[in-house]
N, C-alpha and C positions, 0 to 999 in steps of 0.2 A: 504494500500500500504506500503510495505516495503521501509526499505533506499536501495537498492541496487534496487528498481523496479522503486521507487522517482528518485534515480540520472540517470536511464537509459532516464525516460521519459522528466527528464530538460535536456537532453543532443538533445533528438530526437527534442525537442522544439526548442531551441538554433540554431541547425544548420537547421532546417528549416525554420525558418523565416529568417537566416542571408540567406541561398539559397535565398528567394524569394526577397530580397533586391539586389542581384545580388553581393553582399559583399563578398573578402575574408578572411581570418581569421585575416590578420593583419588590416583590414579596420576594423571588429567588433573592436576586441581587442584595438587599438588604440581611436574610439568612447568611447569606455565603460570605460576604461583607466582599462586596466587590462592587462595580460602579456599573451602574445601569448600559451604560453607553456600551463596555467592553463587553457582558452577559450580550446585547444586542450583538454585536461583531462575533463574537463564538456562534452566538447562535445561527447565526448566518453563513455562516460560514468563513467568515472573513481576517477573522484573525487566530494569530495559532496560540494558543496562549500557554500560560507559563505553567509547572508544575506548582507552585501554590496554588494558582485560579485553579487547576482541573482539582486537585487534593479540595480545594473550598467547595468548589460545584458540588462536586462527588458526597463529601460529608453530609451536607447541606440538602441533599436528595436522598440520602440515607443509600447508595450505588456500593459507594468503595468504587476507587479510580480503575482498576481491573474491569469490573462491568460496565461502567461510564464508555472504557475504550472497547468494550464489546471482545474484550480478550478472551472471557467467559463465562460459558451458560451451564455450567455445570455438566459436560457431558461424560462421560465414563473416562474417555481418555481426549484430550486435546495435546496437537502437534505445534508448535510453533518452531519453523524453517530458519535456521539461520541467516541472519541480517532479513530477515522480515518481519522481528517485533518492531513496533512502533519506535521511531526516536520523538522523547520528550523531550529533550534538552541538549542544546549544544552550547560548547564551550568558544570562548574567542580568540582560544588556541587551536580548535580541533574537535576536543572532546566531545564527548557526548555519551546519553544515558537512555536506555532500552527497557522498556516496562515488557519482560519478556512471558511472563506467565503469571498468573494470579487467582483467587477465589473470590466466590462473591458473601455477600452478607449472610448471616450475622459478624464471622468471623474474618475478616477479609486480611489475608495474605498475601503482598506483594513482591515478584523477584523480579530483579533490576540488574541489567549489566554495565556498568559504567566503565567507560574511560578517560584520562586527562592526561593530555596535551601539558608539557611546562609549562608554566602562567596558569593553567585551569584552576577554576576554583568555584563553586558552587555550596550556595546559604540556606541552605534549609532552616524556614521558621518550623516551632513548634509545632505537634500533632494534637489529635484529640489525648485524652486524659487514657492512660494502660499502652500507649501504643510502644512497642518498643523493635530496633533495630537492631539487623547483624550482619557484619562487614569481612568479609575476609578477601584479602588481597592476592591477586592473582601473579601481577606483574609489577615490576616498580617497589615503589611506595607512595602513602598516601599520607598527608598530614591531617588526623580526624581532630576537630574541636567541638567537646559538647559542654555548653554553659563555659562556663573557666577553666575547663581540663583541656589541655591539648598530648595531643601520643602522633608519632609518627609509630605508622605500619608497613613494614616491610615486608617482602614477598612471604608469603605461608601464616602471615598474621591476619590473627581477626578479634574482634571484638566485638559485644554486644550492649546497646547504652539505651538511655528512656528517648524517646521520640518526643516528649513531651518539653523538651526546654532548646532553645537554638542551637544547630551544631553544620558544621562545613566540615565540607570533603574538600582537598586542597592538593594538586600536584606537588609531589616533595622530592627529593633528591634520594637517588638510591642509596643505601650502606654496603652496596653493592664493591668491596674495594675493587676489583677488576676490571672495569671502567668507569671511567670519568664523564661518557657521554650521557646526555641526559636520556633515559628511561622512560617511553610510556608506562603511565599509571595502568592499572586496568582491577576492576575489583567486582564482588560479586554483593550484594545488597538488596537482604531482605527482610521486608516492613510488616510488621504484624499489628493490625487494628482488632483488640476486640470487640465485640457487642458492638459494634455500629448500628447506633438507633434506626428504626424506620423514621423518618420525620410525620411530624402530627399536626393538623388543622387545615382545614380547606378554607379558601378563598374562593369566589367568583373568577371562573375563567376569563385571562385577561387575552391581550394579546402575545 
């Protein structure tokens, strides 16, 4: 799937489940705390928006980003082809991050392939409340900061932290002593949301 076939089909996502919530766009928009204008431009298809806005939408619609991007409907076994999960994020060195497989609600489970380019570096705000994370590094290293902790990770390291307080992933230098050249990063990360609520109360269908 292409970016401009991805942002069509987050868009068809988006306003079909705010439709079946009976939600209009300022009811999403103000849930999700996002700005009315940009909800219009997702939902249209028009713009590609960031991993907070889909994690906001998603929460916000009670989905989990996994079902938002249609990755999964629960089928006995699901394939996803290499370099054909969705890119979410690109870095402006290169990088970039792959929402490769996932579950859907109540318990929604996300697994991500990231990579960073030297210079990459990527800010994850805060998750809902229990959600928590686990990294383990493939290639490279990575320099993880959650809240005021900072660890650099090196190849075969991993860690697991709360998803619930600010933390970046950051391209870092190898400890690799056998070269000096710079290392792509590359790591594996996955997000575990419990109980993600259904959202509650209807509104008059808006536009």
């Amino acid at each position: 799937m292409d970016l401009e076939d991805m942002t069509a089909a987050i868009g068809k996502a988006v306003r079909n489940a705010r439709l079946a919530q009976g939600w209009n766009l300022d009811r999403l928009a103000e849930r999700a705390g996002v700005s009315r204008r940009m909800l219009v431009q997702v939902e249209q298809g028009q713009s590609n928006p960031t991993i907070a806005s889909l994690l906001a939408l998603s929460d916000a619609l009670g989905l989990g980003l996994p079902q938002l991007m249609a990755i999964t409907n629960e089928p006995t076994l699901e394939v996803t082809r290499d370099r054909h999960a969705p890119v979410l994020w690109q870095g402006q060195a290169g990088g970039h991050a792959q929402l490769v497989a996932g579950t859907a609600p109540p318990n929604v489970v996300e697994l991500w392939d990231w990579t960073l380019e030297p210079g990459d570096s990527y800010d994850g705000g805060p998750h809902t409340p229990g959600t928590r994370e686990l990294i383990q590094v493939r290639e490279g290293a990575v320099r993880l900061t959650v809240g005021d902790h900072t660890e650099i990770l090196n190849t075969g390291d991993s860690a697991s932290f709360t998803g619930t307080l600010p933390h970046t992933y950051a391209w870092s230098q190898s400890d690799n002593k056998q070269t000096s050249a710079p290392v792509t990063a590359r790591f594996t990360l996955v997000v575990l949301e419990p109980i993600l609520r259904e959202p509650t109360g209807k509104e008059p269908e808006g536009p």
